[in-house]
C-alpha positions, 0 to 999 in steps of 0.5 A: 500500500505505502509502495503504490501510494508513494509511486503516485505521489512520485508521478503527481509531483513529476507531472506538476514540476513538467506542467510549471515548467512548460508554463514558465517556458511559454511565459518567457517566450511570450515576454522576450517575445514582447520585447522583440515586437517594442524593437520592430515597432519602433516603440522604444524612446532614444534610450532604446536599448535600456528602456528594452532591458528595464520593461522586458526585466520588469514583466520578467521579475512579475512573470516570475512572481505569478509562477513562484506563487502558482506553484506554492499554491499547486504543491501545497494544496495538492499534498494537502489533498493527497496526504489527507487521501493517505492518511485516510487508510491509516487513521480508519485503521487505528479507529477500528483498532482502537474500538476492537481493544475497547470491545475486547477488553470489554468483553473479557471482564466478564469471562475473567471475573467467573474465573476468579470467583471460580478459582477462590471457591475451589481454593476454598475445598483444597489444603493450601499447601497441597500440590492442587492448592498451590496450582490453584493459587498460581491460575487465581493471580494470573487472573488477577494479572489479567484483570489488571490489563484488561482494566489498564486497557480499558481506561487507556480507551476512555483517556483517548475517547476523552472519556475518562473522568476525574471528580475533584476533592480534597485529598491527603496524600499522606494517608494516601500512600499509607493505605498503598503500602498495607495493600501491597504489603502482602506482594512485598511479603511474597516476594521477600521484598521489605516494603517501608513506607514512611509519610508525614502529613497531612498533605492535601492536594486537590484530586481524584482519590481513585485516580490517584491511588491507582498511579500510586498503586502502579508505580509501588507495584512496579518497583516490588516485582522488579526487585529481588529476594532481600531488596528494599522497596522505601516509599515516601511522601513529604512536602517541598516548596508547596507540593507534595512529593511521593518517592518509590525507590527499588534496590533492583537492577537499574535501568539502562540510560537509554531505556529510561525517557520511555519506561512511561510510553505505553507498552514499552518493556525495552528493558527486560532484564529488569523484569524477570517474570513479571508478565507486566504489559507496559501500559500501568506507568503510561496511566500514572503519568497521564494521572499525574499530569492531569493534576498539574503535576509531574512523575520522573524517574531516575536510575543507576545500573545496578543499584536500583531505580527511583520514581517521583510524583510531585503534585500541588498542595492545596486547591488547584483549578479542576480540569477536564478529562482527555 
């Protein structure tokens, strides 16, 4: 499709550049033309030969400028034309693209909660530490892992449908980060990660509460399953210079320099290393800086290989101007 679309676009504008120049062609022909006519006619005064070169340079140089601007007007208006005819193609195609993770996502929410409550009733009749049990353990959190992607998806959908809404209110971030911490404890305590969490507060900012523990929630996630048996994971929340800052450092791997401006774009898992086995999708860290963005604020990550990485969310103290969803 680009090889033919291109093969046009080639034989448009050769064909564009043979007309013009055919046209500037006849027109300097007709102004010498012209010009030759003024001599035979006797038209010219006593000074013939300069009055020859001034008119027959002055309808040159307006010749000239009617041709440069029909051919501004030609090239671009035709690539207008045509890129837009080009590109008509590829923007339906991302469209139904993103209407079919939309439906799909949709649609797997159903399938995947009958799973989990499938599975956390069959945990119910078998001994934890049977060889059943623990079968049943693994299949309930890769639903689990599930579920968070499909919800991942889902709001990546309503944030490019503009559909995403944030209710504003009050909110401590303090407490905030403390109620993050005990619901990832228990994954902390599962993967032999210490998880401290220290926040003094209160520290109020302006914001939606879910939204807000959600990117939270993300970025702590992270940080535990890219960390090894023995690690530390240390989150903080304090205030400086009238905002609120929360950090997530990891004792992990690090990130390599030029995978780290992109570990916040959607789907981007450049650096695997850091990741063994945690199945994660690439799409939790691009929500947290949208989240965090549409609050006013800003989410940076800094890292050194080998010695672990660390992530801040800093975020306007007090009221500030709700905005619309994107």
């Amino acid at each position: 499709m680009f090889a033919r679309a291109s093969t046009r676009l080639f034989v448009l504008f050769a064909a564009i550049v043979i007309v013009l120049l055919l046209v500037s062609g006849i027109t300097t022909y007709a102004v010498f033309t012209a010009a030759l006519h003024d001599v035979t006619r006797g038209r010219l005064s006593t000074a013939g030969e300069e009055e020859l070169v001034t008119r027959t340079s002055a309808r040159l140089r307006w010749q000239v400028l009617a041709i440069d601007g029909a051919i501004v007007v030609a090239i671009g208006g035709l690539g207008f034309w045509y890129a837009r005819r080009t590109l008509r193609p590829i923007r339906d195609n991302f469209a139904a693209q993103k209407r079919f993770v939309a439906d799909a996502s949709h649609e797997l929410r159903t399938p995947l909660a009958i799973m989990k409550t499938e599975f956390e009733l069959a945990l119910r009749q078998e001994p934890p530490r049977s060889d059943a049990g623990r079968a049943l353990e693994s299949g309930l959190e890769e639903v689990d892992r599930m579920s968070d992607i499909v919800q991942d998806l889902l709001t990546l959908s309503r944030i490019d449908a503009r559909q995403e809404e944030l209710r504003f209110a009050p909110v401590d971030l303090a407490a905030l980060t403390q109620r993050c911490g005990e619901k990832l404890r228990p994954l902390a305590q599962k993967r032999d990660v210490a998880l401290a969490v220290r926040a003094a507060g209160p520290l109020t900012v302006d914001g939606d509460v879910a939204h807000l523990e959600r990117a939270l929630l993300n970025v702590v996630r992270n940080a535990i399953e890219h960390s090894h048996a023995g690690d530390e994971v240390a989150l903080a929340a304090h205030g400086a210079d009238g905002r609120a800052v929360v950090e997530v450092r990891d004792e992990g791997e690090g990130i390599a320099p030029a995978s780290l401006p992109h570990i916040f774009d959607r789907f981007y898992r450049g650096d695997e290393a850091r990741s063994p086995g945690s199945g994660g999708s690439g799409l939790g860290l691009a929500i947290t800086r949208w989240t965090v963005e549409r609050h006013h604020g800003s989410v940076t990550a800094s890292s050194t290989l080998g010695e672990g990485t660390t992530v801040r969310l800093s975020l306007p103290l007090g009221a500030t101007a709700s905005v619309p969803a994107m």
